[in-house]
N, C-alpha and C positions, 0 to 999 in steps of 0.2 A: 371463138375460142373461149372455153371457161376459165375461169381465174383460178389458176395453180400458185403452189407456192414462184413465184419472182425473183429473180435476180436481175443482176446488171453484171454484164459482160462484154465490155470493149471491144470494139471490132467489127469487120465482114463476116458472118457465118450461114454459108450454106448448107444446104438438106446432104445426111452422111459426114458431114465433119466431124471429130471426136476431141472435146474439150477438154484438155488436162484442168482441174482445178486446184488452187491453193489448197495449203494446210488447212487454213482459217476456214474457207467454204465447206472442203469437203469433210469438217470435223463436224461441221454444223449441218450439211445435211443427212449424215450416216450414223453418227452420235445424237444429235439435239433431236431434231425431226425423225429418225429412225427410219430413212427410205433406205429400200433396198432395191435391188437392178432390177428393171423393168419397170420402176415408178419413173411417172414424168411429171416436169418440172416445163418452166416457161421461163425462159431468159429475154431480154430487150439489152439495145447497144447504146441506149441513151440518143442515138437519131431516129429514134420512130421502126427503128424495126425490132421486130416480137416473133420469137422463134418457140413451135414446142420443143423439148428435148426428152430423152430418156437416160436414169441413169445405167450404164452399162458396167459399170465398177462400180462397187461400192467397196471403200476404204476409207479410213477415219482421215489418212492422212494426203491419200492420192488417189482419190477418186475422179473417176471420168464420168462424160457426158456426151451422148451420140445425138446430134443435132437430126429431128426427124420430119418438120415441115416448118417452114417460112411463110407470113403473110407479108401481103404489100406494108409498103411504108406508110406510117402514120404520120401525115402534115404539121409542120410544127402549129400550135395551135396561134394563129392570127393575132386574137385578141386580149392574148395574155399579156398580165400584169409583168411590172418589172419591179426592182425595190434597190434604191439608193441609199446607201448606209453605213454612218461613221463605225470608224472601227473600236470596237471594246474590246475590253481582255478580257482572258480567258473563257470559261465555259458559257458567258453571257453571248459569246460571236457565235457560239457555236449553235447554241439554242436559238438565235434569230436565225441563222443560215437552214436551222433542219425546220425551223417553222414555216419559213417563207415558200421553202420547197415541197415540200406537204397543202398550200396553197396555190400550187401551181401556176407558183410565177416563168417565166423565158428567161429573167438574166439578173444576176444580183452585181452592182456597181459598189466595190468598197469604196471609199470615202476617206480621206486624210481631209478634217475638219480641223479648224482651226482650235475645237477645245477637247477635240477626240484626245483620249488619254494613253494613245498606245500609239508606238513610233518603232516600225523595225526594219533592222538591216537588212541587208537584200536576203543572205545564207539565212536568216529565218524567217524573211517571207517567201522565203520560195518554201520552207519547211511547213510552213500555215497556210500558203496555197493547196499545196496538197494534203493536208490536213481536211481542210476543208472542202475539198472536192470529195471525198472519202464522206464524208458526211450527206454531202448533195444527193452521192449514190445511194445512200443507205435510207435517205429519206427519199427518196424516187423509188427505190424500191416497196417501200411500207405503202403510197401512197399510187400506185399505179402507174404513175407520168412515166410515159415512152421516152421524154426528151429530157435531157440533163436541162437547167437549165445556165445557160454560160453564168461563168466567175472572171469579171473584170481585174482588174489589180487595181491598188492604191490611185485615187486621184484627190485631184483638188473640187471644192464643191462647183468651182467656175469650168474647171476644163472636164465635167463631168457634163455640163449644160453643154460647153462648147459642140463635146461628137455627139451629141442627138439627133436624130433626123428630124425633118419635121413633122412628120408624121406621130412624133412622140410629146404625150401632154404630162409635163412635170405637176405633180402634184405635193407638195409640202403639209406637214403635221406641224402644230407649232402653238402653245398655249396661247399667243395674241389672236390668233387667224381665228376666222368667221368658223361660224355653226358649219359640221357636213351636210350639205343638203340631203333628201333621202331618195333623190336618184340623181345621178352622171351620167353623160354623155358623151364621155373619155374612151375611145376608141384604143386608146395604146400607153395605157397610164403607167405614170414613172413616181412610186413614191418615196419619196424622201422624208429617213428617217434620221435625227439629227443624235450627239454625240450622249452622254448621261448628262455635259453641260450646259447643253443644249446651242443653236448656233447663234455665232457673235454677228455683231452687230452689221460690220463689212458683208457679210454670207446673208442675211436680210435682206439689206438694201438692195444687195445682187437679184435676191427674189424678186422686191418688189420692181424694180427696174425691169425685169424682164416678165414683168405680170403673170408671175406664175399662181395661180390658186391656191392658198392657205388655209388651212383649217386648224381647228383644236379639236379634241375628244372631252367636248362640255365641260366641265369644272375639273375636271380627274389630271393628274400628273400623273403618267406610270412612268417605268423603267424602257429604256431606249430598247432592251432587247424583249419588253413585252408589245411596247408600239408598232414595229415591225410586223407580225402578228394582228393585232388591232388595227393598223390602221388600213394595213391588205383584206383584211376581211370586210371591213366594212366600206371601202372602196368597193370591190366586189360586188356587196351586198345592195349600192349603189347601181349599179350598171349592170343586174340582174344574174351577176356571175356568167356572163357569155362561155361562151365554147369558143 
């Protein structure tokens, strides 16, 4: 299948179904893009499956979409990265969440760190879950990834280590830790990236206790929500960017 314009569109959708679209969608594909009926388009549901479609309505503000062939599902990819990450405010979470998904990681773990500077109650973390799921899709759509990749809620840096399987190799950023070597052999890397105050003292010793790999990014300090970014790329760049 060639690469049409993308979306993401939740759900089962078989061949002959007809998608009512939002406001928001169908402004943007009738108005911004200027399709008209009979152009097709390509949706995916965020589990790996990838649909072509046609639009059959074209309307700014309720437009449809005639669902016209399904391929098989696409496997979640194996040996995707994941990224562990205190929480910051505002449009700084926002930019590490839409970069990290653009690098196609499987699952981003929030983080309540001990010098994280942002604390909230449930009625508006439930309102920034979905906030930020909204962003997951919109960068899985620019970036092709079939698969969303999951959004944990709030933990502790301890009971974040706790539910890992074993299968999964934590990896920590952190201006004391060793040079990155220039290849890994981290099969299911988990990177943690720590708060703008970086993590105290008690969240270390947690590391070093449970001999988790540390590194730093050579002499440089950047912003928590540029390291996110940097330290999955060059992870990656380490372990040849597997598929």
């Amino acid at each position: 299948m060639s690469r049409l314009n993308r979306f993401y569109i939740a759900g089962a959708h078989s061949t002959g179904d007809v998608l009512q679209l939002d406001a928001e969608r169908s402004n943007y594909l009738c108005r911004v893009l200027r399709m008209s009926e009979g152009d097709e388009l390509d949706i995916f549901d965020g589990v790996g499956g990838l649909y072509r479609c046609r639009l059959c309505h074209a309307h700014q503000r309720r437009a449809k979409i005639e669902v016209v062939e399904g391929h098989p599902p696409v496997p979640r990819p194996a040996n995707a990265p994941s990224l562990a990450i205190a929480l910051l405010k505002g449009q700084a979470m926002d930019r590490a969440i839409q970069q990290a998904t653009e690098l196609g990681i499987q699952g981003i773990w929030l983080l309540q760190g001990a010098r994280s500077n942002l604390a909230l109650k449930q009625d508006r973390l439930a309102q920034k879950i979905d906030h930020w799921q909204r962003i997951i899709a919109s960068a899985s759509e620019q970036c092709g990834q079939l698969w969303l990749p999951n959004l944990y809620r709030p933990l502790t840096v301890e009971a974040c280590l706790e539910q890992q399987p074993d299968h999964v190799e934590p990896i920590v950023f952190e201006p004391t830790g060793d040079a990155l070597p220039p290849s890994l052999d981290a099969k299911n890397p988990l990177v943690f990236v720590g708060p703008e105050g970086g993590w105290n003292d008690a969240e270390k010793q947690l590391f070093r206790s449970k001999h988790i790999a540390t590194y730093r990014l050579g002499h440089t300090i950047v912003r928590a929500e540029t390291m996110s970014a940097v330290g999955l790329a060059l992870v990656q760049q380490a372990r040849g960017w597997p598929s």
